[in-house]
SEDODREN-702617 format. One line per 5 residues: number of its first residue (from 0); their letters; for each residue x, y, z of N, C-alpha, C, O. Coordinates in Angstrom, 3 decimals. Layout:
<atoms>
NUM	A	X/Y/Z/X/Y/Z/X/Y/Z/X/Y/Z; ...
</atoms>
This chain:
<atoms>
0	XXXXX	0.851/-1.179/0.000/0.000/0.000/0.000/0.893/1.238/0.000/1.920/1.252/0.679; 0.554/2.189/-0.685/1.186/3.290/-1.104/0.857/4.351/0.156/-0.241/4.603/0.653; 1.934/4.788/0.440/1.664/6.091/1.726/0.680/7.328/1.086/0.359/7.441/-0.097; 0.465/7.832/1.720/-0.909/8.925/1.481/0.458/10.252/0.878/1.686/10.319/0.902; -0.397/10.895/0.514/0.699/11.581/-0.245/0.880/13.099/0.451/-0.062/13.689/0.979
5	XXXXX	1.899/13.500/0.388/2.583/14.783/1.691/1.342/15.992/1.336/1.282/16.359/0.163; 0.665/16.416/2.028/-1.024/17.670/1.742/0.385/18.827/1.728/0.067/19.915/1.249; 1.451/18.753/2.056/2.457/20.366/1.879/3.434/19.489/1.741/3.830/18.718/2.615; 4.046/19.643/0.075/5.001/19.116/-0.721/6.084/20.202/-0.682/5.873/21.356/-1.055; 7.637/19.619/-0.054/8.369/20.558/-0.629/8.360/21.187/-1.878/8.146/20.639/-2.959
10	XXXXX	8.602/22.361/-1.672/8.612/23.020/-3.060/9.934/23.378/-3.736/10.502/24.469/-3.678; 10.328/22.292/-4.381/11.622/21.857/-4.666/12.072/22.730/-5.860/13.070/23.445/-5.960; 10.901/22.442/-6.895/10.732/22.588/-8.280/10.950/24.539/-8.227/10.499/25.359/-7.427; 11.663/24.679/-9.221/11.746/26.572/-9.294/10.928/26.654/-10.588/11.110/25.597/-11.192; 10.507/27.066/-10.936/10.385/27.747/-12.548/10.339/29.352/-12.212/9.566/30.055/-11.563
15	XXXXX	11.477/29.583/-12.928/12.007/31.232/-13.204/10.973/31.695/-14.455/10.421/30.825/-15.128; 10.779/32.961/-14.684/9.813/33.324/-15.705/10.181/34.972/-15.560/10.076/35.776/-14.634; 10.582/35.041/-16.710/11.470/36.241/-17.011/10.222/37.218/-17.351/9.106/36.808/-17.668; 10.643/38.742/-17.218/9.524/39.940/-17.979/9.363/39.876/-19.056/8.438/40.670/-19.233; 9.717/39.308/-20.350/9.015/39.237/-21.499/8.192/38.223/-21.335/7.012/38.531/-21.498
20	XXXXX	8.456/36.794/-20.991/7.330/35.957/-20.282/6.496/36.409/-19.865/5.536/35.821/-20.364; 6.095/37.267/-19.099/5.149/37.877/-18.170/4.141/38.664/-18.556/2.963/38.588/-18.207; 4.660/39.450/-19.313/4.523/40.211/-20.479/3.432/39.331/-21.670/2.349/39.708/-22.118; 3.912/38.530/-21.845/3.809/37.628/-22.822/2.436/36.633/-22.623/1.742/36.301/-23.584; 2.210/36.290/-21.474/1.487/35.263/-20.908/0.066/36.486/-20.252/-1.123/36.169/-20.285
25	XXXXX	0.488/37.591/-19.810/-0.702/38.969/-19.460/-1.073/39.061/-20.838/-2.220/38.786/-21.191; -0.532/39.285/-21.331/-1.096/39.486/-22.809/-2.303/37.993/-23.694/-3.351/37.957/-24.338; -1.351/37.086/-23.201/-2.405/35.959/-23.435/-3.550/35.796/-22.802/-4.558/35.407/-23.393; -3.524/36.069/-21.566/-4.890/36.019/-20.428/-5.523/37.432/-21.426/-5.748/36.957/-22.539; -5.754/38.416/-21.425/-6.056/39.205/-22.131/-7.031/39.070/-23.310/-8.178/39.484/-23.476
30	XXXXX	-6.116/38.287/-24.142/-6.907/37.514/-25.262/-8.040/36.736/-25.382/-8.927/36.769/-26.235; -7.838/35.760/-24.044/-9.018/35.015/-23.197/-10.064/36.020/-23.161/-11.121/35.951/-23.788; -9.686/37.001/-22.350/-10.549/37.503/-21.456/-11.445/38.700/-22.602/-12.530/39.140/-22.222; -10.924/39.094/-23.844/-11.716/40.050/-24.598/-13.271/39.505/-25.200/-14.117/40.187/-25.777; -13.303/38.590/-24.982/-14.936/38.085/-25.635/-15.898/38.599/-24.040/-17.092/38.863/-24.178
35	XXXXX	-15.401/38.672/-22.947/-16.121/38.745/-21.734/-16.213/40.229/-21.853/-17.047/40.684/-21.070; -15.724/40.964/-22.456/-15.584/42.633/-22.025/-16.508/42.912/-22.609/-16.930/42.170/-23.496; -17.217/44.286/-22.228/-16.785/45.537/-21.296/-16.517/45.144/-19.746/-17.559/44.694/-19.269; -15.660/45.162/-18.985/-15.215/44.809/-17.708/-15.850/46.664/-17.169/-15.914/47.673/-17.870; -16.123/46.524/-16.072/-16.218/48.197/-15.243/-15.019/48.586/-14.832/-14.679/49.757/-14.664
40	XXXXX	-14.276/47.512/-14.642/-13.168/48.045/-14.005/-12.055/46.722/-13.253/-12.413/45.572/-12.996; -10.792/47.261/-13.044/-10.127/45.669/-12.709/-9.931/45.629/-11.610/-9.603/46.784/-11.335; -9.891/44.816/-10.361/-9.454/44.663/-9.575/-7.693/44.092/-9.271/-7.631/42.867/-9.167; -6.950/44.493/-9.192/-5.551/43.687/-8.743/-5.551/43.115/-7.523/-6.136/43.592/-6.550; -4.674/41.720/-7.526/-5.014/41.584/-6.064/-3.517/41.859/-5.610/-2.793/41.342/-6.462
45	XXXXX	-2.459/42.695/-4.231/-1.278/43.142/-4.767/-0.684/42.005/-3.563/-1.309/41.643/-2.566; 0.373/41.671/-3.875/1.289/42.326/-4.763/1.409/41.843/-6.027/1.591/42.682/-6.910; 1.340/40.465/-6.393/1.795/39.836/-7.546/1.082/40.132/-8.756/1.506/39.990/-9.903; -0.436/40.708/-8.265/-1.094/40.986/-9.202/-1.056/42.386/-9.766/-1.804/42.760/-10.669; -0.201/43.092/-9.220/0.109/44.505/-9.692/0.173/44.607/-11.279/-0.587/45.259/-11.995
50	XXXXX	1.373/43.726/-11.714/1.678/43.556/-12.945/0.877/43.369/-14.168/0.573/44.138/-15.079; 0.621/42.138/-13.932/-0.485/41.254/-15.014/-1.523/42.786/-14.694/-1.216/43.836/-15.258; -2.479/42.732/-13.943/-3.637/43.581/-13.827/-2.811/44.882/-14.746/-3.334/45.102/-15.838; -1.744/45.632/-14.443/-1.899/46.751/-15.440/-2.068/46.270/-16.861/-2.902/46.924/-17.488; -1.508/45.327/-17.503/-0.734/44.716/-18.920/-2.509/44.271/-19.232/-3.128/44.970/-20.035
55	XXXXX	-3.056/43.361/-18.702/-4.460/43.526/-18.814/-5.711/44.331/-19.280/-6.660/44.157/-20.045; -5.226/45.337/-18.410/-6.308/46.614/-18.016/-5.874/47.536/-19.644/-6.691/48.110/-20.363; -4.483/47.439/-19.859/-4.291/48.300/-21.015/-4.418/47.763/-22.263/-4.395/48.440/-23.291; -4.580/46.300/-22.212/-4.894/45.496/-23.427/-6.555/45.632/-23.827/-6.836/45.885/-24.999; -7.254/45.519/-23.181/-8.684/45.905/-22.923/-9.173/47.194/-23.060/-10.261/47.459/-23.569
60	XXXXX	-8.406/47.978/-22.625/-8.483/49.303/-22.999/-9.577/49.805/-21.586/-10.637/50.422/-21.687; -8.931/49.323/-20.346/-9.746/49.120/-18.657/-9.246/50.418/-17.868/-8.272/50.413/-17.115; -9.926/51.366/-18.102/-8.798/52.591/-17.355/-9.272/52.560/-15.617/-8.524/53.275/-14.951; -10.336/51.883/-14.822/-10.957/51.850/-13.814/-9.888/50.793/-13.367/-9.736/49.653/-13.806; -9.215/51.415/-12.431/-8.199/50.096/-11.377/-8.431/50.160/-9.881/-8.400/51.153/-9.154
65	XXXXX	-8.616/49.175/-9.641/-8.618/49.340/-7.725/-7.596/48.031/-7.513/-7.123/47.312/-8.393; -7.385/47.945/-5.880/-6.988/46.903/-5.280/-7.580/46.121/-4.703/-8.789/46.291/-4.550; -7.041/45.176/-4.266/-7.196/44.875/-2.864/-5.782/43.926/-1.862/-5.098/43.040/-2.374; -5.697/44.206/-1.009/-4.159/43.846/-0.752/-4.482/43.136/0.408/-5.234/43.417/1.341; -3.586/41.901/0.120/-3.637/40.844/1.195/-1.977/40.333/1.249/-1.050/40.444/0.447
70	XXXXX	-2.074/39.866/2.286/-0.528/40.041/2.266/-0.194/38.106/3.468/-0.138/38.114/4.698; -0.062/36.920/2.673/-0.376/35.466/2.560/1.283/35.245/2.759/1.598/34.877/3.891; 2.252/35.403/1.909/3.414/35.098/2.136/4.876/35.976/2.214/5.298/37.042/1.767; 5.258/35.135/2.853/6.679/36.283/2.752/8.271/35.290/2.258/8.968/34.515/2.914; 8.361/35.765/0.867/8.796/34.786/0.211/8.502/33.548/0.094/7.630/33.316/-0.743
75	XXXXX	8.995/32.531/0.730/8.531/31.076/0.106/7.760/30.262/1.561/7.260/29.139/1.632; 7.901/31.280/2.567/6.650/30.821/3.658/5.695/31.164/3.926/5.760/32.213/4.568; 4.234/30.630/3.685/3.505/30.591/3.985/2.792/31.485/5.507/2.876/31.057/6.659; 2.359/32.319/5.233/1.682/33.040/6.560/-0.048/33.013/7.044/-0.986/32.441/6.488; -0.033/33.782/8.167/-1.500/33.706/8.364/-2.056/35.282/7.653/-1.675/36.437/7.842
80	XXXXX	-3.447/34.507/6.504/-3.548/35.985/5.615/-4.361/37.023/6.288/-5.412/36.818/6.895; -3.800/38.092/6.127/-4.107/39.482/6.541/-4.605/40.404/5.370/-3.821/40.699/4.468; -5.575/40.746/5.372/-6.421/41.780/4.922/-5.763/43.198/5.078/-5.706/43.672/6.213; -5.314/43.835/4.123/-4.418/45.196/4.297/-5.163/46.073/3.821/-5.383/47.118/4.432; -5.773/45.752/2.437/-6.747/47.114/2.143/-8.309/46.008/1.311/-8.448/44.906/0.780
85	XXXXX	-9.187/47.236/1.686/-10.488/46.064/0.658/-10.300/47.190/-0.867/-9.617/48.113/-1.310; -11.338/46.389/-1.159/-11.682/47.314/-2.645/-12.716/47.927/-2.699/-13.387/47.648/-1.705; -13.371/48.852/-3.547/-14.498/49.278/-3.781/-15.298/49.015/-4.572/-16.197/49.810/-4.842; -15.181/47.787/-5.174/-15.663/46.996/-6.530/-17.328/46.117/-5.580/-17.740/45.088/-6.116; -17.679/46.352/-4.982/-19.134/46.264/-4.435/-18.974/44.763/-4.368/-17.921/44.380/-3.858
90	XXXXX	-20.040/43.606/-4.894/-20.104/42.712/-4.765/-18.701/41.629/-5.961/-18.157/40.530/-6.061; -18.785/43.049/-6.618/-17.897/42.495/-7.791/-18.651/42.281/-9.276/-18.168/41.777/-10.290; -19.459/42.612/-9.152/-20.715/42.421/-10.346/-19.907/43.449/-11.650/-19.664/44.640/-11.453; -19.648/42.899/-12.652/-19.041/43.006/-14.322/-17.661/44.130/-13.690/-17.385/45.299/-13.961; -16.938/42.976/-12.627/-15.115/43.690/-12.362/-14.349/42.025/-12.888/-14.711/40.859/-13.046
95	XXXXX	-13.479/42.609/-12.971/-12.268/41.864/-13.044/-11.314/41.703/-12.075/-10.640/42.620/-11.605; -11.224/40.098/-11.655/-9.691/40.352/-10.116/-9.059/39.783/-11.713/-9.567/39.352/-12.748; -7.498/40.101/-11.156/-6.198/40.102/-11.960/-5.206/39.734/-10.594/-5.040/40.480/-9.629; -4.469/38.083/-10.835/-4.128/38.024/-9.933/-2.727/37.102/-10.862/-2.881/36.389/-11.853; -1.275/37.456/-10.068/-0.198/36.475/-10.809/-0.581/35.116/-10.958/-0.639/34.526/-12.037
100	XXXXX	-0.886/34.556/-9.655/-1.590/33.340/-9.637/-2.181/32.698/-8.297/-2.359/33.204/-7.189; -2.398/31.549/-8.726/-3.770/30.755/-7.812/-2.834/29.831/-7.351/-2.220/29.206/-8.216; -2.470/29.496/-5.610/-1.438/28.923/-5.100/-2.581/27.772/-4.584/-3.241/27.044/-5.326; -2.620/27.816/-3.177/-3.383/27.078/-2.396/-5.099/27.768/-2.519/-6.066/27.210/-1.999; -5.116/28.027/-2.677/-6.524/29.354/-3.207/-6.755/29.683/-1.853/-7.946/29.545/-1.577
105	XXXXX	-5.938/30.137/-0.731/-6.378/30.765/0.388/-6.832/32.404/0.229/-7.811/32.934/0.755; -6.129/32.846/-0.386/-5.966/34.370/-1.286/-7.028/34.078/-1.879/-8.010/34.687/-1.455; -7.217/33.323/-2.762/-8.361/33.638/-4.059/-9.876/33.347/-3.160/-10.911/33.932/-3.479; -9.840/32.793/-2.512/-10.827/32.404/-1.452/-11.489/33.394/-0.490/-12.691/33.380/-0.223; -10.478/34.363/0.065/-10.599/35.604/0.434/-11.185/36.824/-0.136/-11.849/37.686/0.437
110	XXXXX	-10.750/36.730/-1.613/-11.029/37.736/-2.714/-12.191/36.999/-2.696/-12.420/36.877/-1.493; -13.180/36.358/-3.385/-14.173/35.521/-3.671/-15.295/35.539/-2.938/-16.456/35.416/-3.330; -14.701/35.774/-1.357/-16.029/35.954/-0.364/-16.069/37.195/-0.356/-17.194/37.648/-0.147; -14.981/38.187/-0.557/-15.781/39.474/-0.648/-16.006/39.782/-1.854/-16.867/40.662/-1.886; -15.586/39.431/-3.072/-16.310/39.889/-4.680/-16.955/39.053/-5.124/-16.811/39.125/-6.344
115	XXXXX	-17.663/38.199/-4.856/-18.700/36.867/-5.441/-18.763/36.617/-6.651/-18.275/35.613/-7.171; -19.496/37.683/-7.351/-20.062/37.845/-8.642/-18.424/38.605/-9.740/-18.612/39.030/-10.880; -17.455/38.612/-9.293/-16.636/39.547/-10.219/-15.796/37.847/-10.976/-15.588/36.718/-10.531; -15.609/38.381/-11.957/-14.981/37.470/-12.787/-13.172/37.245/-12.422/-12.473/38.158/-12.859; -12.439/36.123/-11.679/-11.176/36.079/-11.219/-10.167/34.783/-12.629/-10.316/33.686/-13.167
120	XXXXX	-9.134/36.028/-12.585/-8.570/35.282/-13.684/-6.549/35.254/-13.338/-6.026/36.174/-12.708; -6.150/34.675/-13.603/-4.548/34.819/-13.147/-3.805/34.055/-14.424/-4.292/33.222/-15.189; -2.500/34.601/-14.399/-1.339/33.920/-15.283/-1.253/32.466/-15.287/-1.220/31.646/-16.205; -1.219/32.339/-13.716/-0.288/30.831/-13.105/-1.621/30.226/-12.394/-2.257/30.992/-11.669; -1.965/29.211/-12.523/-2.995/28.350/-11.802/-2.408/26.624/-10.990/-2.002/25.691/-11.684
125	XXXXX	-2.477/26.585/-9.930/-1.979/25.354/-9.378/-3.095/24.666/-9.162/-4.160/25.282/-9.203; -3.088/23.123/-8.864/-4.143/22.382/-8.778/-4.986/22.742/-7.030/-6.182/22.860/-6.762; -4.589/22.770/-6.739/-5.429/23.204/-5.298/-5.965/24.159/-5.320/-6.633/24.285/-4.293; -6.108/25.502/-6.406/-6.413/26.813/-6.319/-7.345/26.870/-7.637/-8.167/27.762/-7.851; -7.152/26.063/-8.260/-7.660/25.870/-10.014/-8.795/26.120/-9.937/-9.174/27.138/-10.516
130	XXXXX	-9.773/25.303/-9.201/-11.332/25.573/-8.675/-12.228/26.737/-8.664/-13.414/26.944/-8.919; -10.914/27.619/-8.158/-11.457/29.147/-7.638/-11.355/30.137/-8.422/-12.036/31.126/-8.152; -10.431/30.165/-9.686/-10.563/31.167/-10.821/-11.210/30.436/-12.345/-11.123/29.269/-12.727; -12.023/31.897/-13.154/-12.433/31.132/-13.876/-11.762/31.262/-14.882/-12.233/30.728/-15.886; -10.189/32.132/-15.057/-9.797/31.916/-16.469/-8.439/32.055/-15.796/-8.217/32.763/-14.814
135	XXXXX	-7.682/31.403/-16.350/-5.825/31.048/-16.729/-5.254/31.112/-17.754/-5.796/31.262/-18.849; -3.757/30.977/-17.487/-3.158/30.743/-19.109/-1.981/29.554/-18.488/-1.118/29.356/-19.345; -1.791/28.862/-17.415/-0.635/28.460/-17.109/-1.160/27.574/-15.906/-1.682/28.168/-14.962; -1.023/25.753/-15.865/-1.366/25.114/-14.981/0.070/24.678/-14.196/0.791/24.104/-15.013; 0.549/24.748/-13.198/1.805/24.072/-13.100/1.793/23.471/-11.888/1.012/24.158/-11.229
140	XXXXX	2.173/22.644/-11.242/2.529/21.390/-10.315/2.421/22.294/-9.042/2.706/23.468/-8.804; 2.032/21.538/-8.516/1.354/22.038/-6.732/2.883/22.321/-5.871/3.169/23.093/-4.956; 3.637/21.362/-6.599/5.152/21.866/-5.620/5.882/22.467/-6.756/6.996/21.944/-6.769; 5.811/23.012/-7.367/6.470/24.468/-8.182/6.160/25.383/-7.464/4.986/25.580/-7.153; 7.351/26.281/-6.971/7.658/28.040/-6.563/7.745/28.734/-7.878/8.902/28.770/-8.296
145	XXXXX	6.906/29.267/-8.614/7.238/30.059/-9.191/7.669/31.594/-9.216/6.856/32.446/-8.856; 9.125/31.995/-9.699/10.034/33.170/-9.476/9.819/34.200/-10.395/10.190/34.051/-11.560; 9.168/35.411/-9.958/8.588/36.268/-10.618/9.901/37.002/-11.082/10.992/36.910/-10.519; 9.730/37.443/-11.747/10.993/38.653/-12.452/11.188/39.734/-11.351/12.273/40.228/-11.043; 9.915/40.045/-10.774/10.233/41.425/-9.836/10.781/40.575/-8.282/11.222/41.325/-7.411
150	XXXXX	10.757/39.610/-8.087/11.641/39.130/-6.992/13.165/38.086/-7.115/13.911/37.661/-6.233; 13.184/37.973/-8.242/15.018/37.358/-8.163/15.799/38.429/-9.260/15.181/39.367/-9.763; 16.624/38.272/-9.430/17.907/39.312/-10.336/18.572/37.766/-11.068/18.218/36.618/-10.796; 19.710/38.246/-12.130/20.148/37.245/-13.125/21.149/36.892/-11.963/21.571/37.696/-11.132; 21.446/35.609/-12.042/22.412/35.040/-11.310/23.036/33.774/-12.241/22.752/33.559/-13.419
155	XXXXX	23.942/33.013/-11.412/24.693/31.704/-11.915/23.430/30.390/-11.612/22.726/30.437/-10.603; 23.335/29.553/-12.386/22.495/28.499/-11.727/23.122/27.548/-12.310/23.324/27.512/-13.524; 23.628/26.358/-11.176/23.783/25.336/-11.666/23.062/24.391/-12.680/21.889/24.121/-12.421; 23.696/23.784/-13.951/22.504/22.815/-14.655/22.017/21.670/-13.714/22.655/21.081/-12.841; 20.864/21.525/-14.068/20.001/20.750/-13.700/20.391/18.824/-13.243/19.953/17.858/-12.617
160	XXXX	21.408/19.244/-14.030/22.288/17.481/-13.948/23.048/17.523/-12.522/23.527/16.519/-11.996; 23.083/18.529/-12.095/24.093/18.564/-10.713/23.282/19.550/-9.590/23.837/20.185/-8.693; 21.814/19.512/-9.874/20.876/19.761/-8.429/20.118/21.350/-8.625/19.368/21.868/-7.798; 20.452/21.820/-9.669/20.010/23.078/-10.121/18.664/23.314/-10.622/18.335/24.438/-11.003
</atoms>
């Protein structure tokens, strides 16, 4: 019999994803998302969603931006989530959340009970969080960290044949 499988998997796996990537993949969610528009306005959720949500908002042609800021991790640990600012997007009825991505969906879960009705969409979607947004461009493995451009700089990395 096979052991039950770890519910918090090291997160071993990196995938780096450079600003033209980013760039690149906002722009694809975008594409998704133009048959749903006129949007009223976007919601970001910050920090990660700072990005994507502008690249979005200007692809659409969305000049209405709000936040809402929750603040879940600090780098690669996990915290207890805190509510920093709400939004003014009401129930959420014809807004847009814009979020980097959907981790454990504790965040998206948060956003969700207070915007119900607003349409939630992100770059990066993981399987535990997948549930909770209705549009993506990017499914990747529950133990992938993915490394945003605005938090690492170019460095040396070992190849992959020797633990990199």
């Amino acid at each position: 019999m096979d052991p039950a499988p770890d519910p918090t998997p090291n997160l071993a796996k990196e995938f780096p994803v450079s600003w033209e990537e980013l760039h690149r993949n906002a722009r694809a969610l975008a594409w998704r998302l133009l048959p749903l528009t006129p949007f009223k306005g976007v919601v970001a959720v910050t920090r990660g969603g700072l990005v994507p949500a502008a690249i979005v908002a200007r692809e659409l042609d969305v000049r209405l931006i709000d936040t809402i800021c929750i603040a879940s991790y600090d780098h690669k640990d996990r915290a207890a989530l805190t509510v920093l600012k709400e939004c003014g997007a009401g129930d959420g009825a014809g807004w847009l959340i814009v979020d980097d991505l959907v981790d454990t969906g504790t965040t998206a879960k948060a956003v969700r009970d207070r915007l119900p009705k607003a349409h939630f969409a992100t770059i990066y979607a993981k399987p535990a969080g997948r549930p909770l947004v209705d549009t993506f461009i990017t499914e990747v493995s529950q133990d992938t960290w993915i490394l945003f451009p605005w938090d690492i700089g170019p460095s040396y990395r070992e190849p992959i044949s020797r633990g990199g």
